[in-house]
C-alpha positions in Angstrom: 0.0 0.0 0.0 1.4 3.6 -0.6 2.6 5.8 2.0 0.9 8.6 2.1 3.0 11.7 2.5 2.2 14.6 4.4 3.7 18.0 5.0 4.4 20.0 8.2 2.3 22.3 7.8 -0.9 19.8 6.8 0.4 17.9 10.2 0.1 20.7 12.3 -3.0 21.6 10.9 -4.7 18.7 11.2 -3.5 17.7 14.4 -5.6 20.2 16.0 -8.5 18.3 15.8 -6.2 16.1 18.6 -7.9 19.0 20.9 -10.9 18.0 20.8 -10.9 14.7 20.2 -8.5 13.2 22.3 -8.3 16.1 25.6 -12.0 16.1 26.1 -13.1 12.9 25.5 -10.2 10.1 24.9 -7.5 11.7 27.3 -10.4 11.5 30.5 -11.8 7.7 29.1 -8.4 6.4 28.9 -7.2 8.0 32.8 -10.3 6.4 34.4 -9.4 2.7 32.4 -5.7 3.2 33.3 -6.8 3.9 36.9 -8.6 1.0 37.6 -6.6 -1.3 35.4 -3.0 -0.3 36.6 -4.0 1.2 39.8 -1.9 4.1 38.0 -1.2 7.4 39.8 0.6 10.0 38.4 2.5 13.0 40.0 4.0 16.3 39.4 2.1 16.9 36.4 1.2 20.4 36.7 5.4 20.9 36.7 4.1 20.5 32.9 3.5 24.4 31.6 -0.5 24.7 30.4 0.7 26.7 27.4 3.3 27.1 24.8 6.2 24.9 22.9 7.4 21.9 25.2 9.2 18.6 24.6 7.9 16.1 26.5 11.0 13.4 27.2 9.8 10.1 29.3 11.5 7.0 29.7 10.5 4.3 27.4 9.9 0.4 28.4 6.5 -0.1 26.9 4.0 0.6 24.3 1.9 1.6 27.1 4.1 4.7 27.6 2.6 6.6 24.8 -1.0 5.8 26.0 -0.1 6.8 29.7 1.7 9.7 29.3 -0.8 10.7 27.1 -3.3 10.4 29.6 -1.8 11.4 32.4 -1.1 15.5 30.5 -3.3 17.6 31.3 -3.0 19.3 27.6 -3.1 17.4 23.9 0.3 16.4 22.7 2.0 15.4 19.5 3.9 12.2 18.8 6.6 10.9 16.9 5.2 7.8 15.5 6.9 4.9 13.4 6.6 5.6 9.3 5.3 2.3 8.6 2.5 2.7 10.3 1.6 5.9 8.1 -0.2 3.8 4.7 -3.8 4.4 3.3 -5.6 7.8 3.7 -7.6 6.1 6.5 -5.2 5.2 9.0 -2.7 8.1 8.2 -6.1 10.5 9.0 -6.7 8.8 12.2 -2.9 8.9 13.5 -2.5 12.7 12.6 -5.8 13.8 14.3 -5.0 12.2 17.6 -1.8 14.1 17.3 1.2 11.9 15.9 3.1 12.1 12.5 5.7 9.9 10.6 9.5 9.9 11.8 11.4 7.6 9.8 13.8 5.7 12.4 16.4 4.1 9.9 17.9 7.6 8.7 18.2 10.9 10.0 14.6 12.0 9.4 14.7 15.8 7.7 10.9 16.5 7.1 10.4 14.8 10.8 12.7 17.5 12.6 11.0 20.0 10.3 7.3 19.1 11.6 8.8 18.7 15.1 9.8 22.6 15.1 6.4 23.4 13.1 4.7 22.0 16.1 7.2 23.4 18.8 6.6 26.9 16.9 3.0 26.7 17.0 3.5 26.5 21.0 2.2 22.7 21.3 3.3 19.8 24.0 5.6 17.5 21.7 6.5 13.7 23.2 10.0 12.6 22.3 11.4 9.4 23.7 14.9 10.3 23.8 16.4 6.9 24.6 14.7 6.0 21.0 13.0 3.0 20.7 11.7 0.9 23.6 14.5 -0.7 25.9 14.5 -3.2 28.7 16.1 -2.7 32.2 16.4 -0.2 34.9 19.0 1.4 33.8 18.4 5.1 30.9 20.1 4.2 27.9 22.4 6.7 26.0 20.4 9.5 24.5 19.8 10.2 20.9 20.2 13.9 20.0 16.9 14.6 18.6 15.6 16.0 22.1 18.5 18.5 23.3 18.9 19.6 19.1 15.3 20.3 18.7 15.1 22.1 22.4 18.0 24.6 21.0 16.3 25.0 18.0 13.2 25.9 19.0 14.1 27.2 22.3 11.8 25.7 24.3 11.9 23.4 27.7 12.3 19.5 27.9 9.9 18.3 31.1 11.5 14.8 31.8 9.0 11.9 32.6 9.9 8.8 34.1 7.1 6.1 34.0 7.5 3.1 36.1 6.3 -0.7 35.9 4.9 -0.3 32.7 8.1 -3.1 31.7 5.8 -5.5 34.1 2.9 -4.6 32.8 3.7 -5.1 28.7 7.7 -5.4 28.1 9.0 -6.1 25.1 7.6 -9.3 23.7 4.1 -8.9 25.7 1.0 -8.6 23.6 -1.4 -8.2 26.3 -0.9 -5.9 29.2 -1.3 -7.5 33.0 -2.3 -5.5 36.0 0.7 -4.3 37.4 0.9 -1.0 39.3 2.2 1.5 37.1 3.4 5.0 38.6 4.5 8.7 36.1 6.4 11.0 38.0 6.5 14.5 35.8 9.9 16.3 36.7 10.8 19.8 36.9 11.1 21.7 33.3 15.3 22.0 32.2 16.2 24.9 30.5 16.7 24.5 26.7 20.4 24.3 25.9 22.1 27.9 24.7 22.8 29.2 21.7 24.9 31.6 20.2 24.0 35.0 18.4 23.4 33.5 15.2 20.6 31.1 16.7 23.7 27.8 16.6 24.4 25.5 19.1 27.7 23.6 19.5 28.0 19.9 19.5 29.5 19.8 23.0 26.8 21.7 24.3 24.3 19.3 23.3 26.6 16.4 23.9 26.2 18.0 27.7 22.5 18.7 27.5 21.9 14.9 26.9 24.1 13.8 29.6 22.7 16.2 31.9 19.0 15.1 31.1 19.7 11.1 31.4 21.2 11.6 34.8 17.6 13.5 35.7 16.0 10.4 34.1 18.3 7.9 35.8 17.6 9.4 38.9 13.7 10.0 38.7 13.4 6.5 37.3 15.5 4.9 40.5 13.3 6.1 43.1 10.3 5.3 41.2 11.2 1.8 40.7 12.5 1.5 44.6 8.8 2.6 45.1 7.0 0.1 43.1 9.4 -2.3 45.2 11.4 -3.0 41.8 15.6 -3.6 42.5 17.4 -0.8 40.8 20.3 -3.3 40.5 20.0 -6.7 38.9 22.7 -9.2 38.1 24.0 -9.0 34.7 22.2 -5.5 34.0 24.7 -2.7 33.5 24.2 0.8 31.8 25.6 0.9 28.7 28.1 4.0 27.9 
């Protein structure tokens, strides 16, 4: 089936609708399901500014992440979502309105950077999973630069989320999720990294942004698992460099 392409602009545009749809009705469905289901509780949300740009960085063990952080905001977000998943009018329409468009996760994706600032510059919540895809362990895995280049670039802040048990609940391998208590702790906003006159940011200065922020993750993630009563240690489980 063909890919259907889209531009930034149509994204942003149509991703509005996300506003309606998914705040007022989806985002309140999915918190009472979650809730009961997970026994989820969620903390230090309002940390997360009501208005303007924002990248929203959580930790990432789960396809449930998505679906909880999602409805633990308290504002509509935007998602980075797989290509493939973008084929037919049909689907594509239904992934864009509830707020997520196309990154392409073999190759440095141009147009996805592009609609990531066209939504950061239209002053909407953006979720980025900086550790990439999903990973397994309790330990943050190096960061990819996506999050600290496209906070200098659009100078806005990065709110660090760290979401706990949802590795229990559906890891990798898991089709269906089991009742395990989940917990979202929403940290305090960093700063986006600085730039110079001309709007440019060094490498080392991003190199040091995305240290800085996977220590905040490391460390947010650590005492939420010590909550939920998971070991922070394990044997054979090491943090990679």
């Amino acid at each position: 089936m063909r890919r259907v392409e889209l531009r930034p602009e149509d994204l942003e545009v149509r991703g509005r609708v996300a506003g309606v749809v998914f705040h007022f009705f989806v985002q309140r469905l999915a918190r009472a399901v979650f809730g009961a289901y997970f026994r989820c509780y969620a903390r230090g949300r309002r940390n997360l500014p009501r208005a303007g740009g924002v990248i929203i960085a959580p930790t990432h063990r789960s396809n449930l992440d998505t679906l909880l952080v999602g409805a633990s905001a308290g504002r509509p977000l935007r998602y980075f979502a797989k290509s493939g998943l973008f084929r037919g009018p049909i689907t594509t329409r239904f992934l864009v309105t509830m707020g997520a468009f196309p990154v392409r996760r073999e190759m440095v994706d141009r147009s996805a950077l592009k609609a990531a600032l066209t939504v950061l510059e239209a002053e909407r919540a953006l979720v980025v999973f900086p550790e990439g895809e999903r990973k397994s362990g309790v330990h943050i895995h190096p960061l990819l630069d996506g999050v600290a280049w496209l906070a200098a670039k659009a100078q806005v802040p990065v709110m660090p989320v760290a979401v706990g048990g949802t590795e229990r609940a559906m890891g990798i391998g898991v089709r269906m999720p089991r009742p395990r208590t989940v917990r979202i702790v929403w940290g305090e906003p960093l700063a986006p990294p600085e730039v110079d006159d001309r709007g440019r940011q060094s490498r080392e200065s991003l190199i040091a942004y995305s240290a800085e922020l996977r220590e905040v993750l490391q460390s947010m993630f650590d005492d939420l698992q010590q909550e939920l009563g998971i070991p922070v240690e394990r044997p054979g489980d090491s943090p990679q460099a």
